[in-house]
Structures are given as C-alpha cells and as structure tokens.
C-alpha positions in Angstrom: -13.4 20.8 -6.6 -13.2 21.0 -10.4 -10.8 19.5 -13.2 -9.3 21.3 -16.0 -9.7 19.9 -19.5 -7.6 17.2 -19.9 -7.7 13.9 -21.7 -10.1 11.4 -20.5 -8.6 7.8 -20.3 -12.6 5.8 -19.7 -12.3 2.0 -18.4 -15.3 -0.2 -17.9 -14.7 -2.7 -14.9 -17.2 -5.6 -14.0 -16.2 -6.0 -10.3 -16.6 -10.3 -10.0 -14.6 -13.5 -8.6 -13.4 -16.5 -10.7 -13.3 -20.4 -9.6 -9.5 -20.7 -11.0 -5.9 -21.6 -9.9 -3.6 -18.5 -10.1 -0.5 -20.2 -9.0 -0.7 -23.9 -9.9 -1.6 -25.5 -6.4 -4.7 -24.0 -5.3 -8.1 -23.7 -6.5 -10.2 -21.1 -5.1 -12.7 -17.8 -6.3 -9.9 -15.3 -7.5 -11.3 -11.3 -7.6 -11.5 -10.8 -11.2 -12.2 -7.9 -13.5 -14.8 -8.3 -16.4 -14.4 -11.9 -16.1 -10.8 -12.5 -16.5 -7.7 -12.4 -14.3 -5.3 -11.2 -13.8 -6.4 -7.2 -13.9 -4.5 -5.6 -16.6 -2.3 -2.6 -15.5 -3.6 0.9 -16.5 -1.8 3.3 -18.2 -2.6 6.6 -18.7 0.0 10.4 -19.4 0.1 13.0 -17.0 -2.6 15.2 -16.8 -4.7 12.8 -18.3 -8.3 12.0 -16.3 -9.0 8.1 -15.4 -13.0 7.7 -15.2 -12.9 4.5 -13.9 -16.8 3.0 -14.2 -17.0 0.4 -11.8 -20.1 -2.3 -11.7 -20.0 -4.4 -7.8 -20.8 -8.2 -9.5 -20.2 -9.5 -6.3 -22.3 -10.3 -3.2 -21.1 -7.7 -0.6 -19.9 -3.9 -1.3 -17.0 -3.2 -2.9 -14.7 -0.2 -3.0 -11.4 1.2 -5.4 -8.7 2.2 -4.2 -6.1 4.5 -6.1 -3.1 4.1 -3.7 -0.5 6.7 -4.6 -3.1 9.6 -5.7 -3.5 13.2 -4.1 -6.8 14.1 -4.9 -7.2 17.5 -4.3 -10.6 17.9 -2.2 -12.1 14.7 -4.1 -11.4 13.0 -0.7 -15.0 10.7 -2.0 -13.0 9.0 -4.6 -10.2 7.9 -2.5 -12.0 4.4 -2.3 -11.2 3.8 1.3 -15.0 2.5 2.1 -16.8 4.3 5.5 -13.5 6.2 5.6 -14.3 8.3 2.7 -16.9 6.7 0.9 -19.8 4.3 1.9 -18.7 1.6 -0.9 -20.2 0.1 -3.6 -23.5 -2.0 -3.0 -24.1 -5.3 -4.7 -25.1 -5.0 -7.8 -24.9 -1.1 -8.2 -22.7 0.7 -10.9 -20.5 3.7 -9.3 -17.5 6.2 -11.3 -14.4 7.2 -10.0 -13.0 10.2 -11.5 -9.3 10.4 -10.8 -7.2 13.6 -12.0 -3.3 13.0 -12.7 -2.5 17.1 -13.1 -0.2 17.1 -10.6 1.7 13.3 -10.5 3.7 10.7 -12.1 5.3 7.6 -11.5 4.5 4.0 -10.2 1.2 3.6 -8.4 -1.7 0.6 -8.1 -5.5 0.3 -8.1 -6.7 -2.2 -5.5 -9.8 -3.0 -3.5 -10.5 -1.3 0.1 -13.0 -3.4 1.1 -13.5 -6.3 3.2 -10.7 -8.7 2.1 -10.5 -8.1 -1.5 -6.9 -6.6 -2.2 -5.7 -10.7 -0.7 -7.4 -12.2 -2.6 -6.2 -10.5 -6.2 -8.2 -7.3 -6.6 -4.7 -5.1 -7.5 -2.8 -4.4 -10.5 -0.4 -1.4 -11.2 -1.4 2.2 -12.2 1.7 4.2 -14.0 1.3 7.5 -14.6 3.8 8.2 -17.7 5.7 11.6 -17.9 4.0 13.8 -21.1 7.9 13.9 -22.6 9.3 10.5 -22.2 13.0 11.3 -20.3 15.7 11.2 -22.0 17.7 8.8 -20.0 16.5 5.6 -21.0 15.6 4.0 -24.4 12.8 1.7 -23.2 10.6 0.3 -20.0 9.7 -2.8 -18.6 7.1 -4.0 -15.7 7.4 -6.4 -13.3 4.8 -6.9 -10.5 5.0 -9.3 -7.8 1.8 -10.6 -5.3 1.4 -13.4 -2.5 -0.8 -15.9 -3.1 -2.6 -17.6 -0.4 -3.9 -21.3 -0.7 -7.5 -20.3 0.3 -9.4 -16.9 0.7 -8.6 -14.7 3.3 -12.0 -14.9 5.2 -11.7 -18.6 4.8 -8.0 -18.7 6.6 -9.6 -16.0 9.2 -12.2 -19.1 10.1 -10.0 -21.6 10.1 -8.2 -19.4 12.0 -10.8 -18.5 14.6 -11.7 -22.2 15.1 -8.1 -23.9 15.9 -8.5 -21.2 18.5 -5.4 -19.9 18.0 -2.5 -17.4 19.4 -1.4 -16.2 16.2 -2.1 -17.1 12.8 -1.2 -20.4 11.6 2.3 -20.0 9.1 0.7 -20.0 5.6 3.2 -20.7 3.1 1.8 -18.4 0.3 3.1 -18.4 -3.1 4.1 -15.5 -6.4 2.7 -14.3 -9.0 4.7 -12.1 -11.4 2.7 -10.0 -13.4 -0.4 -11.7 -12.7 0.9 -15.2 -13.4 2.7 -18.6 -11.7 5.9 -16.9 -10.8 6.8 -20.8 -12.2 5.8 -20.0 -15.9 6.4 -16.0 -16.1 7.9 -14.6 -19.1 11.7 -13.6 -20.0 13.2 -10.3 -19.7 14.0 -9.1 -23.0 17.7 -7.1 -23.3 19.1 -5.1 -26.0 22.9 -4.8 -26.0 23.8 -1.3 -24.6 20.2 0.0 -24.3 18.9 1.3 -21.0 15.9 0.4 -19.4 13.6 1.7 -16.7 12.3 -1.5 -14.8 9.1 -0.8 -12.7 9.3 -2.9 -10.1 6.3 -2.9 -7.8 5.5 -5.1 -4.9 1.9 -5.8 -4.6 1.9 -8.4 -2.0 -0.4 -8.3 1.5 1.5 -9.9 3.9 5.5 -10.8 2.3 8.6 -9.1 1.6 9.9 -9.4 -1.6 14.1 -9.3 -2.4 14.6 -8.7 -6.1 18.2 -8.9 -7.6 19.5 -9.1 -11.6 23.6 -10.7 -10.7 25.3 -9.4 -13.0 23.6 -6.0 -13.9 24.1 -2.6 -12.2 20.6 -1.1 -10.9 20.4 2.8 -10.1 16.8 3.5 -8.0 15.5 6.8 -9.1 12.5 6.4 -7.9 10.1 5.3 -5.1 6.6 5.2 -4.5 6.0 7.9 -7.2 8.5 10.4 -5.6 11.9 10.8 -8.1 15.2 10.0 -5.9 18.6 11.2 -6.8 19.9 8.0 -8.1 20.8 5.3 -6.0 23.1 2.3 -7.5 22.1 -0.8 -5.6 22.9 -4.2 -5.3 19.1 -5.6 -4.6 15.5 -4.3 -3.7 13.9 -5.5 -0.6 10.4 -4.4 -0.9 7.9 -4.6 1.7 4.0 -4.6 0.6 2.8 -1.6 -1.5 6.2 -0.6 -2.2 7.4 0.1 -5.1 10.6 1.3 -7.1 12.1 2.5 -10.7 15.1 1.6 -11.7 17.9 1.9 -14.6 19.7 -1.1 -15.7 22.1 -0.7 -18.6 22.1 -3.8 -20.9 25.8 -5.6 -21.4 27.8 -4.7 -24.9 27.3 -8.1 -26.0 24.4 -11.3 -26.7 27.0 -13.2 -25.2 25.5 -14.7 -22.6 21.9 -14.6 -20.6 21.6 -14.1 -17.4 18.9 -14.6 -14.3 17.2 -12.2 -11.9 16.4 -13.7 -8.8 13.2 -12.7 -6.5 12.9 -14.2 -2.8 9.3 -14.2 -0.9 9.7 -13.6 2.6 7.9 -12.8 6.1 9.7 -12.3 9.7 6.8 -13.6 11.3 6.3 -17.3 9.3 8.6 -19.8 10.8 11.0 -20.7 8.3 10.8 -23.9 6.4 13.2 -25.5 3.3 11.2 -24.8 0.0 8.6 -23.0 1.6 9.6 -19.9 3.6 11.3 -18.6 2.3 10.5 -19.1 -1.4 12.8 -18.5 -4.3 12.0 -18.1 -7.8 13.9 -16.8 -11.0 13.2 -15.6 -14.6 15.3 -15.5 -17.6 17.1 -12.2 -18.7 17.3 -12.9 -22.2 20.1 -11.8 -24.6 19.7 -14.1 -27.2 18.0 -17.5 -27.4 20.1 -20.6 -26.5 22.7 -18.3 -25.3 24.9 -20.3 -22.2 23.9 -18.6 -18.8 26.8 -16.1 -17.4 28.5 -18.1 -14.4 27.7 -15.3 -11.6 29.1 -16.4 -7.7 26.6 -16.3 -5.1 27.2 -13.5 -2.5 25.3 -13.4 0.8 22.7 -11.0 1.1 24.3 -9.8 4.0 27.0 -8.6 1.9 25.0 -6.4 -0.4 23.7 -2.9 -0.6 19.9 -2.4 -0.6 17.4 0.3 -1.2 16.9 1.7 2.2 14.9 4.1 2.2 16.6 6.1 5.1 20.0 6.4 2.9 17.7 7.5 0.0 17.6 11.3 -1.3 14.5 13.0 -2.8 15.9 14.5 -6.4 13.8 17.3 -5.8 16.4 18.6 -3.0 13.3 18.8 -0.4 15.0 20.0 2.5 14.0 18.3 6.0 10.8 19.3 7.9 11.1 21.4 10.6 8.4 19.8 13.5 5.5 22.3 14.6 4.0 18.8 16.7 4.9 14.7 16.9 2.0 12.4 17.2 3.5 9.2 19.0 2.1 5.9 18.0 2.5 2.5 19.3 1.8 -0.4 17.5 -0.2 -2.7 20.0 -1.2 -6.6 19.7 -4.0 -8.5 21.7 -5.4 -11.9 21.0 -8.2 -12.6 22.6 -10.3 -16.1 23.0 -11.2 -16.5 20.0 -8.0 -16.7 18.6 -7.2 -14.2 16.3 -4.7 -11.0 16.6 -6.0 -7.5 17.3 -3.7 -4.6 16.6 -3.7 -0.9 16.8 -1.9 2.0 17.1 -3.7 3.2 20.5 -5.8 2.0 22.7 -8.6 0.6 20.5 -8.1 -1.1 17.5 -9.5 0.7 14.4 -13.0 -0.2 13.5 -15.5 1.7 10.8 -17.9 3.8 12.1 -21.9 4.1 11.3 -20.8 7.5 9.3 -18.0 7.4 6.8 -15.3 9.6 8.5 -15.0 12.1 5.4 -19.5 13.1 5.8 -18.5 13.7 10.2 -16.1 15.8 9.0 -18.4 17.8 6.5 -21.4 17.9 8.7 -20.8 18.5 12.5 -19.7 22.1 11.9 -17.0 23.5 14.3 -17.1 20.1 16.5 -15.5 18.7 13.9 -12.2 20.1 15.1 -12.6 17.7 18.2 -11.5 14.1 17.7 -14.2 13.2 19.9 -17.0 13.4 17.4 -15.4 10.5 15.5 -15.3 8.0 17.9 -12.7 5.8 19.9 -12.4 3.4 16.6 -11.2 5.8 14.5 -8.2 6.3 16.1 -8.1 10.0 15.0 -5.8 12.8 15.1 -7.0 16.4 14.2 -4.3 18.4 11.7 -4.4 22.2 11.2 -2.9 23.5 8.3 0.3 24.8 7.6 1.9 22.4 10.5 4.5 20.2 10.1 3.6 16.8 11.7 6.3 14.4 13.0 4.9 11.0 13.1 7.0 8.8 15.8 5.8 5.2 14.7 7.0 2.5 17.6 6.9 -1.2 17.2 7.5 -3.2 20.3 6.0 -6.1 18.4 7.5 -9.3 16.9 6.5 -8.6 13.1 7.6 -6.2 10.6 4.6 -4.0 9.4 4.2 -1.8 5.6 2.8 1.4 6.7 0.8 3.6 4.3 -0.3 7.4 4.0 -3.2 7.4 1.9 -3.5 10.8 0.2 0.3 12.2 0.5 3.7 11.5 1.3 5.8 11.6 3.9 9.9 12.0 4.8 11.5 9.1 6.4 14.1 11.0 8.3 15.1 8.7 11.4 15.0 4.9 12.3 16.6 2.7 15.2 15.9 0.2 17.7 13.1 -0.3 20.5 12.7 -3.1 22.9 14.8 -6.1 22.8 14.8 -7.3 19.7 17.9 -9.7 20.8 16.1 -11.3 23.5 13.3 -12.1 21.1 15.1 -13.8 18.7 15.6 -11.0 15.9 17.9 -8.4 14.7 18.6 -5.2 16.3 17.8 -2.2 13.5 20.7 0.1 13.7 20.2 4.0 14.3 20.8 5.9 11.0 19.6 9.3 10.5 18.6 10.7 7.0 20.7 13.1 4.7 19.0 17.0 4.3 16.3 16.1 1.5 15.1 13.1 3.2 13.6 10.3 0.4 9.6 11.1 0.4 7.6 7.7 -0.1 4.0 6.2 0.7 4.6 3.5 2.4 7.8 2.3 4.3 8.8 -0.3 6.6 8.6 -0.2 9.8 11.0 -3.6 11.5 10.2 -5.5 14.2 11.3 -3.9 17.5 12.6 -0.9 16.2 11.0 3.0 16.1 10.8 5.2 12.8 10.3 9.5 12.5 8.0 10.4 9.6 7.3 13.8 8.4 4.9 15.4 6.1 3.4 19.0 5.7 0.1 20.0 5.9 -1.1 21.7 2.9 -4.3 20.8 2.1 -8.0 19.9 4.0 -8.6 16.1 3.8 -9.3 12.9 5.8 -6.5 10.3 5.0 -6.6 6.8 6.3 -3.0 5.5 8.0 -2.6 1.9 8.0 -0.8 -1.3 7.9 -0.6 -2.6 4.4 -0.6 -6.5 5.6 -3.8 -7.4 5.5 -3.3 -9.2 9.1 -2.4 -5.7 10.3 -5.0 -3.7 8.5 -7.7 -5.7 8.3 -8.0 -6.0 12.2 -7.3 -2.8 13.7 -3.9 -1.4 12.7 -5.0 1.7 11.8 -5.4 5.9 12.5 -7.0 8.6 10.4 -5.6 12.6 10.1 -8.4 15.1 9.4 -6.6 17.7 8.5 -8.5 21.3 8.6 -12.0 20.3 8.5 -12.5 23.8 8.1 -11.4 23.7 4.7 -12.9 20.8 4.3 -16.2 22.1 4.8 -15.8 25.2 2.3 -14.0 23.1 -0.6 -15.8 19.6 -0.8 -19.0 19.3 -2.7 -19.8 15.7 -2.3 -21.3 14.3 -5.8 -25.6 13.2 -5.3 -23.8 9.3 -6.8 -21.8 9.2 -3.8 -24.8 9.9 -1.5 -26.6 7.8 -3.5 -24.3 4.4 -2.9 -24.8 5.8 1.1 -28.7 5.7 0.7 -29.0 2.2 -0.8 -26.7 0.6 1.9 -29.3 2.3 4.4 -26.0 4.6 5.7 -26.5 7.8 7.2 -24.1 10.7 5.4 -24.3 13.5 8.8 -23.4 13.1 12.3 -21.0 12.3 14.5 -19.6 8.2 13.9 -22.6 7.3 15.4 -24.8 9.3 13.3 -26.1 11.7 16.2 -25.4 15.0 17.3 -22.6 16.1 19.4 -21.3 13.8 21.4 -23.9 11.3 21.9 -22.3 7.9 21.0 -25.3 5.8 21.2 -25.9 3.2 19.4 -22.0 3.1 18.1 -20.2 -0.7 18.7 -18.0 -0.9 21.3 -14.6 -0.7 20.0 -12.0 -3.7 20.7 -9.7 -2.8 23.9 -5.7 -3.9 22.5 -3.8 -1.9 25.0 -4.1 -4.0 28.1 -1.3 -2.5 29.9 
C-alpha cells in the first residue's frame, strides 16, 4: 500500500518506565515516554502522516497501538503484537507510519503489549478537521485513566498466590489529563462562547460518569464517528470510549460552577470513599466567583449517551445481514486462581506466527480457520458481506468491547440470563433508529446480549477484544481475517517489520505453529474456558 503526499507530523518516543507517584498514594514504575509522564497527547490535521519513531527502553518487547485508525492494507502498523506485528525487542528502534487521509475525530495511542496500556502507556490522538467547523468558537480536552496501586503483573501475582476465585477488589484511583484527579486544572468558560469538550475515557478496567450541572451538553460525536446531535444530561463511558460534545457557556461571570466525574466498576464490591469514587473540577467563570447552587438529581433520573438511542450524522442506513457470528463470553478459574475468559471454547492466546504473516503465507489454506489455530479464536470474512456480530454475556461483569481496524453499528441490545437472580439489573430491549450510531468500542452489560454490524470492504486481520485488561489480557478475545485473498495481493510487508520478527527469533510463514498445513506441532495447548 502507498501514501499520497501529505504533511508529515515526526515524533521521537523513548519507550521507558519511571519510579513515581501518579496519583498521590502509590509509588510504583509508571510507563513513561522520553522520560517523563504523563504522554503528551498528539495532534496532528487530516491528511496529515504521523511517523511515529519508537525506541523499546524497556526490558521486554513493546508494541503501539493506534486505536481508532483504518489503515488501509498497513495491517503491520496496527501495533497489536503477534496479531499483526511481532513487537518491538528490547532495545531495538522501530517506525510506525500512520496515514489520517481518510479520518477525524477523537482517537488514542496506547501499548498492545504485555500489560503496558494499565500501567500508563496511553494518551489521546485527535485528528483535527483541515477547516475548523463552524459551530464552535474553541476546544477543550479532558482525559480520564484508572490508576492501580501496584503494576498489573504484580496484582496478577498477588493474585495467583492468595489462590483466588476472582480478583481481589482493587480500589483504583483518576487521573485527569495525566494528573491526580485531586490537583487537575480548572475549566476555563467564556460567557456565550461554545465549546467542543473531548472527552475520552482511557481507563482499563472502570466506568467513568461525567456531568457539568448546570450546562447543556449535545454529543456529536463518538469514537471518531460524527452523530446527529444528542443533548444529554451525563456521559457514562466505559473503557476506550470516547465522546465530543458542545456546551454553550452562560451569558454571565456570575457564578462558577462544577463538573462532576464518578469512577465506577459492576464487578468491585462497593465501598464508602472507595468504590465508587467521586471527584470534581472547577468550571471557571471568573476567579472568586460564588459557586451556582445546583440540586442534586439521581442518576437514575437523567438522560445518558446510550449509544443504542444514538444516530450516525451521516444517515448510514442499517446493515442488511449476509451471516451472524454468535459469541459467548465464557469465564473459568482454574487452581491457580485467576479468571480465564473467551468468547469460545478456548481462551485467546498468541500464536508462534503473528496472525497477519499466516494469513500472507499459507496461500489458499488461509481461507480455513484452521490454519490459525484453536487460540486464535478466528472467524474467516469474505468481502462484500455484511456481518452481524451477536455478542452474549451470561457473565456477572460488564465488558468494553473493541474492533480494531473499523467500526461497527450498534443496532440491538436486551437481556440474557437472570440478571435478577444474580443481584443486578435487567438491560431493557431497545432497538436502534434506521442510521444506527457507528462506534469502536461499546458496552456490552452484565447478563444482557448486543447485535453489532459492520461491512466488509477491505482485506485485513483485525483483533476483537475486551478493552479491560482483566478481560483482554487473559483470553477475551477473536480475530476476523477478512479476504485473505486480498490480503495476499495488496500487503507488502516492510524488510523493518521482518526485521523486529528475526531478532525475537519469530518465524514470519506458516500456519500459528509455523508449519505447513495443518500440522500443529509444537503450538501450546490453548486454555479450555467452556466447561459445559
């Protein structure tokens, strides 16, 4: 695949980890870029080209993520490492070359490796419109992340040697924008001016509710994707989600006010000052100015951004369905202590042979989900089919699922199992309008079923996955390789990439084992969840 001319937007990132407290209570080895936390946000216009020139400081591989981006036959930079990539070795220098022709909107850069998104490797990635819109005067950011009291593979030990069911509750705490949610800065209002707020959350394993009393908010956007404009009452965002709105500033400096941001999770036993946790920031008129008396009014009460009562602005009508892949989210614990998931029988694992180099190399077999092994969970796509995904979750926790590489409609949710009997809320049936709200990652509730639907009309390999990191990280996920045909005619896989392969001692041909046909020697045996 080429790239037109276009400006090139060149960063320089020294991949490393830093002995520091992010949130005030904890002291642990934060990721860090070049030294220094937190990541700063990129920026770049549309049609602009992000060569992204990464150097692994750290003492395992490493790979980068751009979660929200296309790529059109670059499948190698989607940073997803032995989906698409072999990672980055320790030590080694690797660039990601990452085209914006075709997107805008509110995106984020994170790690895809071992357990480095948790533990702070994120930070946003706008892609700006080349003619600001008219219909607002100025933007702001606000981000929002977890923060755990240790590192992930340290909680995962701990874990492992309590020996127990589930995870222990870990009361995690927020950053906003990169800081102690405690000591985060004001937002700055203008009388009458209109603002775009970018609110992303880029937690792992929380919800986050996010409400400005006092102040009308209109979502016209989500995950990238431009909605007809929704007026709202909060935002409830689960992790990788993330939203645009337009908040019209009062006639007067009057008074200030406060926006209010709640850290949540279904599945952490709830505890006064610690789960949930509420924080708040100062919307800020004028200096001194006396806060605006606003009554409290239970959430229940309110109107959120559900995404199922959303519309895409583009008028996208809904997919017809040329085939539905069912999958069931499944939970195992074994011995040892620590939760298994997956969407099938096996829980996803990597393979010996990044996913994207079976796919290129084993020729016509590579239209036969065999060749990639039991772990990979996989699903072969042809093009031109529309592809109903029915996602069901006969489990106790809510899960963030993401489509890495696309989209995808949100068109029906409702309830599965007995969600009463287990202590938690029926979801109520609703069916999307006719232009169902396009996203990248959605919510899928505890005991409850959701219909996604996306068109296939391109060759790729695209990783589907939990976005909690207790999800993803141990098995909760598939992979669609969509017309490996194409595949094989259009991808041209750079000698660097190979090159990161080679030094890793990773084999770059053959089936997930690295062997011809079907011959599955030498692969792992994947992890059995579906016990039934």
């Amino acid at each position: 695949a080429t790239i037109g001319c276009a400006e090139r937007v060149e960063l320089f990132w020294d991949i490393c980890r830093l002995n520091i407290s992010r949130d005030g209570y904890s002291t642990w080895k934060s990721m860090c870029v070049n030294n220094a936390v937190p990541i700063p946000p990129v920026h770049v216009t549309q049609g602009d080209v992000l060569v992204l020139n990464v150097r692994n400081s750290l003492d395992v591989p490493t790979a980068v993520h751009a979660h929200g981006i296309y790529h059109n036959y670059t499948d190698y930079y989607d940073g997803a490492e032995m989906v698409t990539e072999c990672g980055i070795p320790q030590g080694e220098n690797f660039t990601y070359i990452i085209d914006t022709t075709n997107q805008v909107g509110d995106l984020w850069i994170h790690g895809h490796a071992h357990s480095q998104l948790t533990d702070g490797f994120r930070t946003p990635f706008i892609i700006h419109e080349k003619i600001k819109p008219s219909t607002y005067d100025e933007e702001k950011l606000l981000y929002f992340e977890d923060w755990n009291e240790r590192a992930f593979k340290d909680m995962v030990a701990i874990d492992a040697k309590l020996k127990l069911a589930d995870f222990p509750p870990s009361y995690r705490t927020m950053l906003i924008n990169g800081v102690n949610a405690n000591t985060s800065k004001s937002l700055h209002f203008e009388p009458r001016k209109r603002y775009r707020l970018r609110i992303m959350s880029l937690t792992t394993s929380s919800w986050v509710k996010f409400r400005m009393p006092g102040h009308t908010m209109h979502v016209i956007s989500k995950d990238g994707v431009e909605a007809v404009p929704m007026e709202v009452d909060g935002l409830d965002l689960g992790p990788g989600q993330r939203v645009s709105i337009i908040v019209t500033a009062h006639d007067t400096t009057e008074f200030n006010y406060m926006y209010n941001v709640t850290l949540y999770a279904n599945f952490i036993p709830l505890y006064p000052g610690l789960m949930p946790r509420h924080y708040s920031g100062l919307i800020e008129y004028q200096k001194n100015a006396p806060l605006a008396s606003i009554p409290t009014v239970d959430d229940a009460q309110l109107v959120w951004n559900d995404v199922i009562n959303m519309q895409a602005r583009d008028r996208m009508p809904l997919l017809p369905v040329d085939r539905q892949i069912v999958l069931s989210i499944k939970q195992f614990t074994p011995e040892h202590g620590i939760p298994y998931y997956s969407f099938g029988d096996y829980a996803f694992n990597h393979s010996l042979v990044p996913i994207l180099f079976t796919a290129l190399s084993m020729g016509e077999l590579a239209s036969n989900s065999s060749v990639y092994g039991p772990q990979a969970q996989a699903h072969i796509l042809q093009y031109g089919e529309s592809i109903e995904l029915l996602v069901y979750n006969d489990n106790s926790k809510d899960h963030s699922l993401h489509l890495h590489r696309g989209e995808y409609q949100v068109v029906e949710v409702g309830p599965y199992g007995d969600a009463v009997a287990n202590n938690h809320t029926a979801v109520e049936f609703q069916k999307s309008g006719p232009s169902p709200m396009r996203c990248d990652v959605v919510t899928v509730r505890a005991y409850s079923y959701i219909k996604l639907r996306f068109h296939v009309n391109r060759g790729m390999v695209a990783l589907f996955h939990c976005h909690m990191m207790h999800g993803g990280y141990f098995g909760l996920a598939a992979t669609f390789i969509a017309a490996p045909e194409l595949l094989q005619k259009h991808v041209k896989v750079p000698e660097e990439v190979i090159r990161m392969c080679k030094l890793r001692g990773i084999k770059t041909s053959g089936n997930a084992a690295g062997n011809e046909g079907f011959d599955m020697t030498g692969l792992p045996t994947p992890f059995l969840v579906n016990r039934e």
